[in-house]
C-alpha positions as a Python dict, from the first residue, in 0.01 Angstrom:
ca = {
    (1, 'X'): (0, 0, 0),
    (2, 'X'): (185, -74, 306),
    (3, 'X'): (502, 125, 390),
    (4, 'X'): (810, -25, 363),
    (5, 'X'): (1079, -76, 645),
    (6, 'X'): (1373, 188, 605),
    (7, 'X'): (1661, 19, 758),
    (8, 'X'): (2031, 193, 767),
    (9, 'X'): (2297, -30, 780),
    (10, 'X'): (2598, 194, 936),
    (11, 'X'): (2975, 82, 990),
    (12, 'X'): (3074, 328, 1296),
    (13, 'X'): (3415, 440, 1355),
    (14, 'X'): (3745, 301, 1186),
    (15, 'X'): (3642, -68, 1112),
    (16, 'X'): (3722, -142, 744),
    (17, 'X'): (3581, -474, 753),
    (18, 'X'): (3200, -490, 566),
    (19, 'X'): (3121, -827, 443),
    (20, 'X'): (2915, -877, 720),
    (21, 'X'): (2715, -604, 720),
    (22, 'X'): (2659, -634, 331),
    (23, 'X'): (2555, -972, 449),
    (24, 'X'): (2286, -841, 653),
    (25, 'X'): (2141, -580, 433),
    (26, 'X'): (2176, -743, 159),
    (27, 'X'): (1934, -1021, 387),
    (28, 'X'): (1686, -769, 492),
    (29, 'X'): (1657, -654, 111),
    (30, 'X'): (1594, -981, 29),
    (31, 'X'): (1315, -974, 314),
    (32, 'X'): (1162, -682, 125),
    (33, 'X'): (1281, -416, 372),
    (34, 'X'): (1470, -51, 184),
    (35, 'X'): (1802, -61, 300),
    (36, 'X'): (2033, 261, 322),
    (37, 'X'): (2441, 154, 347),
    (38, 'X'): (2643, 412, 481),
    (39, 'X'): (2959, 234, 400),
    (40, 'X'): (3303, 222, 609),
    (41, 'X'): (3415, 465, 866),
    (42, 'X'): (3111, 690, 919),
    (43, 'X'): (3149, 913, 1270),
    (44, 'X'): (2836, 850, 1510),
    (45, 'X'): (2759, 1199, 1407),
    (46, 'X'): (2754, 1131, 988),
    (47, 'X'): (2525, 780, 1120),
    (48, 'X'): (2271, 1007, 1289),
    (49, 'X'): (2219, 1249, 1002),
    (50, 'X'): (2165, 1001, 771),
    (51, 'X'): (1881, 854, 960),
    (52, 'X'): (1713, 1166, 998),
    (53, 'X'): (1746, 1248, 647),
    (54, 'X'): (1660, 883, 522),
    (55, 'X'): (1358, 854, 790),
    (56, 'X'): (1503, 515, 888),
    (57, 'X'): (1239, 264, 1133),
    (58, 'X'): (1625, 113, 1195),
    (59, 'X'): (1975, 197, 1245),
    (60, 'X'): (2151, -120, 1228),
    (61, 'X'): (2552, -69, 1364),
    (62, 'X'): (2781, -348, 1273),
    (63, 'X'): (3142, -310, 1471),
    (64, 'X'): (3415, -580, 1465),
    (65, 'X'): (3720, -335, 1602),
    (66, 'X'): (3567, -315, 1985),
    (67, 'X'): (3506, 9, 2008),
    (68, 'X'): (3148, -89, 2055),
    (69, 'X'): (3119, 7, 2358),
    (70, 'X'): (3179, 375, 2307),
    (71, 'X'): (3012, 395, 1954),
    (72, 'X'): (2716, 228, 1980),
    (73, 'X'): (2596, 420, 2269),
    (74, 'X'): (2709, 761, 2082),
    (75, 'X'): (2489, 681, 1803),
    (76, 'X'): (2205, 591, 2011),
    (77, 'X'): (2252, 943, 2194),
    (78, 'X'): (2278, 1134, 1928),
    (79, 'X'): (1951, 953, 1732),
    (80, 'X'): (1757, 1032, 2051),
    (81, 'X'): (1897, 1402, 2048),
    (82, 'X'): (1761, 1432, 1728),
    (83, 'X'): (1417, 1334, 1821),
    (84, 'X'): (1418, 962, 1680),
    (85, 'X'): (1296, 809, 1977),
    (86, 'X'): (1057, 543, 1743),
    (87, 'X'): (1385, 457, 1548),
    (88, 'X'): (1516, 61, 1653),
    (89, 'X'): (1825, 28, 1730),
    (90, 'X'): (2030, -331, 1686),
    (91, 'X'): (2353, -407, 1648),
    (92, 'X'): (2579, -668, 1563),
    (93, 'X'): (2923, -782, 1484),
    (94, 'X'): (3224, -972, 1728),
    (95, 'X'): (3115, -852, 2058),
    (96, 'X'): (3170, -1058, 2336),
    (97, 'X'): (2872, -1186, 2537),
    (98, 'X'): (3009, -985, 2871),
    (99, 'X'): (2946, -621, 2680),
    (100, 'X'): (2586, -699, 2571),
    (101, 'X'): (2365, -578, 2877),
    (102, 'X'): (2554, -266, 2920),
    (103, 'X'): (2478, -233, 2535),
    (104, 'X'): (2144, -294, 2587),
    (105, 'X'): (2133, -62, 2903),
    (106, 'X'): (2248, 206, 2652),
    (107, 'X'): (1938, 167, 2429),
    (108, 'X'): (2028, -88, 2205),
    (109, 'X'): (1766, -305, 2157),
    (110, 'X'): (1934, -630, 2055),
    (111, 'X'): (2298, -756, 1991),
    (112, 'X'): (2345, -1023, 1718),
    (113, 'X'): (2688, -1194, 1689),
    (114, 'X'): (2861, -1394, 1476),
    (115, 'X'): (2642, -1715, 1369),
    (116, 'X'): (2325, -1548, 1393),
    (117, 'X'): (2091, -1671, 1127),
    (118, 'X'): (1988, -1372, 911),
    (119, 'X'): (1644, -1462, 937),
    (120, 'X'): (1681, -1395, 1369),
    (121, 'X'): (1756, -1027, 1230),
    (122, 'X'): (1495, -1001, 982),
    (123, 'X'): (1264, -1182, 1281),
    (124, 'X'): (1353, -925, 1540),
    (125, 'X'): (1364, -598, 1287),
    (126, 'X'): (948, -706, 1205),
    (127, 'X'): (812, -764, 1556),
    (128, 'X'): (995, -428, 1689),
    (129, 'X'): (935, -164, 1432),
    (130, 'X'): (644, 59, 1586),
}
């Protein structure tokens, strides 16, 4: 039997807006992937520890507040630090076009925004999981 995908879908920092990222995991169930929701307001730290205990393939961050560029980089960091370094990393949410290479730069591997079929992220998740 073929492993599942383990994705967690995180909400970093004070953003208490989730329909988006229930949205998308409730997609990449759909797609057959086991999805982990942290829920609202988790700290880049509490994100981290759950995908080491979970044993995530993904850490999906969805932000709409801008503090992306601070807290998507901080989670990335702090997966690596704890010796992730297979885990994906996407993220997703109103970020503007101009902030996407420097996201990338950080170690995310891809940036979906607004309008992006669900399939793209389901797409992306399957070619890029080692």
């Amino acid at each position: 039997m073929e492993k599942r995908i383990r994705v967690l879908v995180a909400k970093p920092g004070l953003d208490g807006h989730d329909r988006g990222a229930k949205v998308v995991a409730r997609a990449l169930r759909d797609a057959g992937f086991e999805v982990i929701y942290t829920g609202l307001r988790q700290t880049p730290e509490q994100i981290a520890e759950a995908a080491l205990q979970e044993d995530v393939n993904v850490v999906a961050l969805s932000l709409l507040s801008g503090a992306h560029p601070h807290l998507f980089p901080r989670v990335v960091e702090l997966v690596r630090g704890k010796g992730m370094n297979d885990v994906l990393i996407v993220g997703g949410g109103v970020i503007p076009d101009a902030d996407i290479p420097a996201l990338k730069d950080a170690g995310v591997a891809e940036v979906f925004t607004p309008g992006t079929p669900t399939s793209a992220i389901v797409d992306f998740i399957k070619a890029n999981v080692k």
